[in-house]
Residue, then its C-alpha position, 0 to 999 in steps of 0.5 A: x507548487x511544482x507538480x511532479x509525476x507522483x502526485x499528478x498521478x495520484x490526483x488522477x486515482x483521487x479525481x476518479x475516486x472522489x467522483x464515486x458518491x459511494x463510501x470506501x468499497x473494495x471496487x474503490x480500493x483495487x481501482x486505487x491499488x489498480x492504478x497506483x501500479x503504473x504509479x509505483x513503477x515510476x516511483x522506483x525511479x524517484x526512490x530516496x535511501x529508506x530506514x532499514x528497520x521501519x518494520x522491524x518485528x514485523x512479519x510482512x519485512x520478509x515479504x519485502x526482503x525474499x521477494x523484492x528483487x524477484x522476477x515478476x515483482x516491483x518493489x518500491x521504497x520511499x522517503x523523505x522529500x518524496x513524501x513530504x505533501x502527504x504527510x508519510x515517513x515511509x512508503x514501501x510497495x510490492x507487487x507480485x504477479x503469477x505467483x501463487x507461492x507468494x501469495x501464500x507466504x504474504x497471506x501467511x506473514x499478514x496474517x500474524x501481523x494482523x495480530x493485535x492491529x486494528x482492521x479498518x476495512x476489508x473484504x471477503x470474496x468467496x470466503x478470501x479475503x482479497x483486500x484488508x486495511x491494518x492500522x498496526x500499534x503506533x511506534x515512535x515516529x507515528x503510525x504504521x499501516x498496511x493495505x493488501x490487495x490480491x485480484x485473480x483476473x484477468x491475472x494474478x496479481x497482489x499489491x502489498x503496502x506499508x506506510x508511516x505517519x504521524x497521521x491516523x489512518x482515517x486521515x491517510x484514507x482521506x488523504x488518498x482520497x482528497x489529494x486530487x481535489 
């Protein structure tokens, strides 16, 4: 099997990830979310075509269309081919730095699609939820999920993602986690 940039990447998070004997934490989620973002850069370049409306109805959509082409912003959108090895439809990524609006609003919009999705992990630090993990209600074609991650030092900087698959979300977890072994 040819090995591309992307997945030599992620092997590189998932070696380091599954080294850690210690259950998914929110160290183990920025350190992937912290990694992914050089990966992410690289990713713009692999981009093929998305379907416009995967997250149609839902509020993080505005994210993505008001603040993807900002300064201080990669956004990356992946399909098809691309994602074959893991089992994804859709892969769609932002990331904001130094922008406390911003933030705000993504909180704002995560907040109301996190109505009527299922929480699988997150994590509160000094009454902020810094890091959250939604399965939202499946749609045809699969399962929708969204991972958010915002760290204040050494500068302000939140990672917004939206995947769908057919795979359920422990299993996209543990794919993540497994890819590199």
């Amino acid at each position: 099997m040819k090995r591309t940039s992307f997945t030599l990447a992620h092997d590189a998070v998932a070696d380091r990830m599954t080294s850690n004997s210690k259950p998914f934490s929110h160290t183990t989620l920025h350190s992937v979310l912290k990694r992914v973002c050089p990966l992410l850069l690289l990713a713009v370049l692999l981009c093929l075509p998305q379907d416009m409306f995967a997250q149609k109805g839902l509020s993080i959509e505005d994210v993505f269309r008001q603040y993807g082409k900002k300064k201080n912003v990669v956004m990356v959108n992946m399909s098809g081919e691309v994602l074959k090895d893991y089992d994804f439809s859709l892969f769609r990524s932002i990331t904001i730095k130094e922008d406390p609006a911003a933030a705000k609003f993504v909180r704002e919009c995560l907040a109301k699609d996190e109505k009527g999705a299922k929480k699988i992990k997150q994590v509160v630090a000094n009454g902020v939820t810094t890091s959250i993990f939604l399965q939202l209600p499946p749609m045809e074609g699969g399962n929708r999920l969204i991972l958010f991650n915002e760290q204040f030092k050494p500068s302000r900087q939140l990672v917004l993602i939206y995947i769908e698959s057919e795979n359920e979300s422990e299993d996209v977890l543990r794919l993540l986690l497994k890819k590199g072994s």
